[in-house]
N, C-alpha and C positions, 0 to 999 in steps of 0.2 A: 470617524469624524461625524460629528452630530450639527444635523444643519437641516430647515423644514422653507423651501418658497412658498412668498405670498406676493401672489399678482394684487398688486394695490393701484388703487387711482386710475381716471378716464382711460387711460395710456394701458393699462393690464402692467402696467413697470413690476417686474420683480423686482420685489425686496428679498431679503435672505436672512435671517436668523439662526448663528452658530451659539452651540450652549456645552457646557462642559460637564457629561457628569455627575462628577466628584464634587463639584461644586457648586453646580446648578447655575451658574454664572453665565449670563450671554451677553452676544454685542448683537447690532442689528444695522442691515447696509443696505440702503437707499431705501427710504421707509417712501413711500410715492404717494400716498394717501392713506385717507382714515384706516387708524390699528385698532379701533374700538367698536368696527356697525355692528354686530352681532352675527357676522355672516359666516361660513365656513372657514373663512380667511381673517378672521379675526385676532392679530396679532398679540393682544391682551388677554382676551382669553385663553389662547395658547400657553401662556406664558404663566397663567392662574393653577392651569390644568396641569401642569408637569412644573409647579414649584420652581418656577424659574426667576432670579433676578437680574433685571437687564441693566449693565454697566455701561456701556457705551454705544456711542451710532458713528460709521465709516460711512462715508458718502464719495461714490464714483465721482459724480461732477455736480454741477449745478444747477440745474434746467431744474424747474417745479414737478417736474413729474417723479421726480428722482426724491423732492424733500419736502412735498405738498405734507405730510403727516407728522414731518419731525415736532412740533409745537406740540401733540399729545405723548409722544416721547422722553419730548425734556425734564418732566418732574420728576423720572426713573432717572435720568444720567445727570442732569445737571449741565455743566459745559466740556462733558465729553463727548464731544461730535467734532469729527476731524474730515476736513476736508482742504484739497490743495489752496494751496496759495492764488496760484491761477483764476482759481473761482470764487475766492472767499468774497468778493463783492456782489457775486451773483447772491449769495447767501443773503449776506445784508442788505441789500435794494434786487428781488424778483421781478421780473417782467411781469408789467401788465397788462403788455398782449399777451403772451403765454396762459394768462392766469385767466384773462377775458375768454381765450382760445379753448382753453379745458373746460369753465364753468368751474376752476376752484379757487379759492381767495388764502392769500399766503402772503401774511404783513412782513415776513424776512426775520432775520434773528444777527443779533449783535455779539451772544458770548458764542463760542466756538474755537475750539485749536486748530491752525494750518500748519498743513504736515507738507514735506518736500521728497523728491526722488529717493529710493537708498533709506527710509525712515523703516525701523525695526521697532514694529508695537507687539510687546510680551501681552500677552491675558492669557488667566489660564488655562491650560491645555492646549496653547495655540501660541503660534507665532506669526504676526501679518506685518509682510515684507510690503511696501509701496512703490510702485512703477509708474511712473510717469509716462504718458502715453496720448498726446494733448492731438489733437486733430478735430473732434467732436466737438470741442471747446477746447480752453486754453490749459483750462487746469485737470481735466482729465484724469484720472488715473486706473489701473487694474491693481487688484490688491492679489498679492500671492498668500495664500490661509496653508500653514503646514502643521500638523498636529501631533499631539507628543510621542505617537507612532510612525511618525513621519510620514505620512499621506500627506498628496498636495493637493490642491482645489487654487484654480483661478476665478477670481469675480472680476469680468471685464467693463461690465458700466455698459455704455454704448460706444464702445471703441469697438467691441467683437461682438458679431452676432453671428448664429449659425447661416451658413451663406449668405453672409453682409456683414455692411458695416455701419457705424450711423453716420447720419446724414453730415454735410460740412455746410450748409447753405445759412444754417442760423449764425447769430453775432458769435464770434470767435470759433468759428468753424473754418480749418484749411485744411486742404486734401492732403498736400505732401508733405505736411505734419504727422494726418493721422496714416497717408503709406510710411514713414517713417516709421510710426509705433507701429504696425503692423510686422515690421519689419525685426523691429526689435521682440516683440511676441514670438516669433516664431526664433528667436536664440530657445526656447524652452522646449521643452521634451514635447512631440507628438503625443504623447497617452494621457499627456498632462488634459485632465477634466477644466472644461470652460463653464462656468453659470453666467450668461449674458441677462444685459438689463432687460429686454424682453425677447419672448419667444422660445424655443425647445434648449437645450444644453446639446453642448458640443464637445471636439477637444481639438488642440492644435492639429493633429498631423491628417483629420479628417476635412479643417478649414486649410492646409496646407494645400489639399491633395482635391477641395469640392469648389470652395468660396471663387465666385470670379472677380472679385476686388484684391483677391491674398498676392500682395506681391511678386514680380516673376523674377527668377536670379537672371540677372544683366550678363548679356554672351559678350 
């Protein structure tokens, strides 16, 4: 599985860029801020440097730290940027406290596909399963990445963080929403590898067995 993070925007948000190969094809998930400064983390250059064409953008959820960069993105994908239902208006009308809050300016975006629970997106050498997992916000989601060796990889957004979780305090944030998705997270394999929207990588049976938020099974 071929995949390179980049902490982007005020927030350090990982973004994640998978690329195939054989194909040199990629998609790229929660792009948080600028993919162009010149900096180590330059997601364009990257992308110059290893012949790579990028076909699409997955977005966790909706908060601007998550999509503050999508707008230098869209000339490469066009209106392949998926994100739930739930959040698609976050997309179209951004908080301008948020945006005042960061120091970043994000006029929102109109084309976009909204993708639901159970949605099975093919690109090559990969298959991304959509989980629904809303707590953090409404529309939430973790995407399951499994590759044509069949390795899995979870990208959780800000539902899972290594020993945490995110916050439920902003607009369409509820707790026993997201211990619900917590809850459903852990149906999957302990070994199963987590990429959270910021901070170190995990994997379920480590936030299973560490995280003090991970749900407890009811005696």
């Amino acid at each position: 599985m071929q995949y390179k993070r980049f902490p982007l925007g005020a927030l350090f948000t990982n973004g994640y860029l998978f690329w195939d190969d054989e194909t040199k094809n990629a998609f790229f998930i929660d792009p948080g801020g600028k993919t162009n400064d010149g900096s180590k983390f330059d997601v364009q250059k990257f992308m110059r440097e290893n012949n790579l064409t990028l076909k699409m953008i997955l977005l966790t959820h909706g908060h601007i730290d998550h999509v503050a960069g999508i707008n230098e993105l869209v000339p490469f994908v066009g209106d392949n940027i998926y994100i739930h239902s739930g959040d698609a208006e976050m997309l179209r009308h951004p908080s301008r406290e948020l945006q005042a809050l960061l120091g970043v300016k994000f006029g929102g975006l109109e084309t976009f596909r909204e993708i639901e629970d159970g949605r099975i997106i093919d690109f090559p050498g990969y298959t991304i399963k959509v989980i629904f997992t809303p707590g953090h916000t409404e529309g939430s989601v973790c995407f399951l990445i499994t590759d044509k060796d069949g390795h899995k990889i979870l990208v959780s957004g800000d539902t899972l963080f290594a020993q945490s979780v995110g916050r439920t305090d902003l607009e369409g944030g509820d707790w026993l929403k997201l211990e619900a998705s917590l809850r459903r997270l852990g149906e999957l394999d302990d070994g199963l590898h987590v990429l959270p929207g910021h901070g170190p990588d995990t994997t379920i049976g480590s936030e299973r067995e560490l995280n003090p938020y991970w749900p407890r099974q009811e005696v």
